[in-house]
C-alpha positions in Angstrom: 26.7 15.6 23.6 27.9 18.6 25.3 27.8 19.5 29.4 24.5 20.6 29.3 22.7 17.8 26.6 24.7 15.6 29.6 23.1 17.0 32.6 19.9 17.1 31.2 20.0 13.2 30.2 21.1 12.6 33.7 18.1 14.0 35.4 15.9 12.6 33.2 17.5 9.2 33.9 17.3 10.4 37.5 13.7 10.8 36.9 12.4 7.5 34.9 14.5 5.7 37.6 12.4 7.0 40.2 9.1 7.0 38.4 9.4 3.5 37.8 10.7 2.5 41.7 7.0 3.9 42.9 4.8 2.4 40.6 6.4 -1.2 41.5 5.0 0.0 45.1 1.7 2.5 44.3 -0.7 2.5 42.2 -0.3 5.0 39.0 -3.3 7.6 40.4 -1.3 7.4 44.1 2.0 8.7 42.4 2.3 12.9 42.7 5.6 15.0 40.8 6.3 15.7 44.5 7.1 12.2 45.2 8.7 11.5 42.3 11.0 14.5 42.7 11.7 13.1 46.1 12.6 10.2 45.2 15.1 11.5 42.3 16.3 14.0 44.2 14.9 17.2 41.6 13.2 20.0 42.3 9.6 20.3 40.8 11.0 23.3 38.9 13.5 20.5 37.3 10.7 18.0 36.5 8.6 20.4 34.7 11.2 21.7 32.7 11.4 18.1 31.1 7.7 17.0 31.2 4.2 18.7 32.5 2.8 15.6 34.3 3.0 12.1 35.3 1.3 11.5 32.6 3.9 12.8 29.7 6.6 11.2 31.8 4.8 7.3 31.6 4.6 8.1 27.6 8.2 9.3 27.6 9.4 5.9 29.6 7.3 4.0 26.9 9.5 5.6 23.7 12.6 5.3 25.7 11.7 1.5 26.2 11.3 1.2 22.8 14.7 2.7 21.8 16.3 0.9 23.5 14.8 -2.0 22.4 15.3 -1.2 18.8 19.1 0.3 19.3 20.1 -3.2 20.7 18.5 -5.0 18.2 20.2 -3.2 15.3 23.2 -3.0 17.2 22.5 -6.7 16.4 21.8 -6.6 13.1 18.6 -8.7 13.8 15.9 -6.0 12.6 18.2 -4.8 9.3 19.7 -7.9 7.7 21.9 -6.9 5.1 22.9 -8.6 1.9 26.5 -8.9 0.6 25.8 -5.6 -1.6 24.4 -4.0 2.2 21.0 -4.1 0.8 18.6 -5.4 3.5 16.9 -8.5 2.4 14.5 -10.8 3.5 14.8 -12.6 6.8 14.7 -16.0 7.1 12.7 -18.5 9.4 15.8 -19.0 11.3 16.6 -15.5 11.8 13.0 -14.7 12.4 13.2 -17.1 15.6 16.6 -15.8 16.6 14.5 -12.4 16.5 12.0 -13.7 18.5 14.3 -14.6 21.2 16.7 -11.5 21.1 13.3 -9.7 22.1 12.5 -12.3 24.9 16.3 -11.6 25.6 16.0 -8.4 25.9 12.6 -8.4 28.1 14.6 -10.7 30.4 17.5 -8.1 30.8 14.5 -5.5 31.4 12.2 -7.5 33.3 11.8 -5.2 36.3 11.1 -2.9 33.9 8.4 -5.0 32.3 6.7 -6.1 35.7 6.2 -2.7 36.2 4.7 -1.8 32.5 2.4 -5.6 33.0 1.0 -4.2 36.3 0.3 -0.8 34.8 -0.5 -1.9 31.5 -3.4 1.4 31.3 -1.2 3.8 31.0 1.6 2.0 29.0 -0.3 1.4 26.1 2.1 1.0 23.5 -0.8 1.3 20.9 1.8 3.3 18.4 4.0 0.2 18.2 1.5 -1.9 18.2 0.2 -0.6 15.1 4.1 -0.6 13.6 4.2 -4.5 14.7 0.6 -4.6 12.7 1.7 -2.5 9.3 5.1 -3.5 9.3 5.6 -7.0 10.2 2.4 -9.0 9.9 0.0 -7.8 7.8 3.1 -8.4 5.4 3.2 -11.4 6.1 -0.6 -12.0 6.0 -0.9 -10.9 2.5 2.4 -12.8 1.7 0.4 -16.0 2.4 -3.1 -14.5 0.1 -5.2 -13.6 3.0 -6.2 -10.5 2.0 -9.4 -10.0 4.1 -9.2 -7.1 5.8 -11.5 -7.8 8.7 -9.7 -11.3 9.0 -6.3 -9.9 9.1 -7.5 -7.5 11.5 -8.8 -10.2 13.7 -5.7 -12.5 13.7 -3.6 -10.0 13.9 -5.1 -9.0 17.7 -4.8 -12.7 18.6 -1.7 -13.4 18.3 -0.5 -10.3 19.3 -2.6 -10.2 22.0 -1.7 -13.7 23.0 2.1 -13.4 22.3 2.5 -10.9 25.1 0.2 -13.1 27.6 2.8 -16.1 26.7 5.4 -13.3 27.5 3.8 -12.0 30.6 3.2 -15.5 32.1 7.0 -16.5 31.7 7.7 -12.9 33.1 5.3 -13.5 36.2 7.7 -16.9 36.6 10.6 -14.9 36.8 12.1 -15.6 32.8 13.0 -19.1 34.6 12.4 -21.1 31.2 15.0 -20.7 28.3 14.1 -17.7 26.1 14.9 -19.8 23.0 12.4 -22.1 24.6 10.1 -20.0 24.8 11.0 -18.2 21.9 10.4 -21.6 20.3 6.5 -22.1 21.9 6.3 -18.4 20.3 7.8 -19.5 17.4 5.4 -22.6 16.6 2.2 -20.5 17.4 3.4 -17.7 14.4 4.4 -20.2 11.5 1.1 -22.1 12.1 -0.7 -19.5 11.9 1.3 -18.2 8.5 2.9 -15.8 10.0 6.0 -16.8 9.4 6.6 -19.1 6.1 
């Protein structure tokens, strides 16, 4: 990354920073580029050089939360497992729970973050990924187990994803006081009897 690439990141670190410090105090519609230039210390001339609203910048701070979430866990080596030949394979039901707590993990290391997405969940839709978690991880696992259905798998699909992150948000609302293997565990039960997990 050279000077410039460097600078650049910086202010729009600068900028997410700040973004995310007012909407744990306003509400999203009460939040104008001139207060979040403020508050970062840019010019407006700086913030629209890197997005062209509010708007663009919540979607940006949505994809960077997600990076960064999936950096850490291949850093890991949780979402790639790897064979001896360093083909990825299948994962187990143990490594599927230790997956399921290096994301609680991770939320807990983020969780200011995450308050801040819970109480502005409108514009931090994450609809993209939610479709990813839906084509990629348990429709899979739905057909892996013959239910076929697609209105069915449609249906389950929204309620456990729906009420994995309301388990989530609860324990986040407590302050990520419980164990996230405990909770990881709760999580854990509720997928493998519901076949998502074998």
């Amino acid at each position: 990354m050279d000077r410039h690439e460097k600078k650049y990141s910086n202010t729009d670190k600068k900028i997410h920073r700040a973004f995310l410090r007012l909407l744990a105090r306003r509400e999203f519609s009460e939040i104008s580029v001139t207060a979040v230039c403020k508050m970062a210390g840019v010019n407006r001339s700086t913030f629209y050089s890197h997005y062209a609203n509010t708007h663009e910048l919540a979607e940006r701070i949505q994809s960077s939360i997600i990076e960064i979430f999936i950096d850490e866990m291949l850093k890991k080596g949780v979402l790639t497992p790897k064979d001896l030949h360093g083909r990825q394979r299948a994962i187990t039901a143990e490594e599927q729970k230790a997956t399921i707590t290096e994301f609680l993990e991770f939320i807990k290391k983020h969780k200011v973050i995450y308050s801040v997405v819970i109480k502005n969940r409108q514009y931090f839709s994450f609809e993209q990924n939610k479709r990813q978690f839906k084509d990629e991880v348990f429709f899979p696992c739905f057909e892996s187990h013959n239910l076929t259905d697609e209105t069915a798998k449609e249906y389950l699909f929204e309620f456990l994803f729906s009420g994995a992150f309301a388990v989530v948000d609860k324990w986040v609302a407590e302050g990520c006081h419980a164990d996230a293997a405990e909770i990881g565990e709760i999580l854990f039960g509720i997928f493998k009897r519901n076949f998502v997990i074998r």
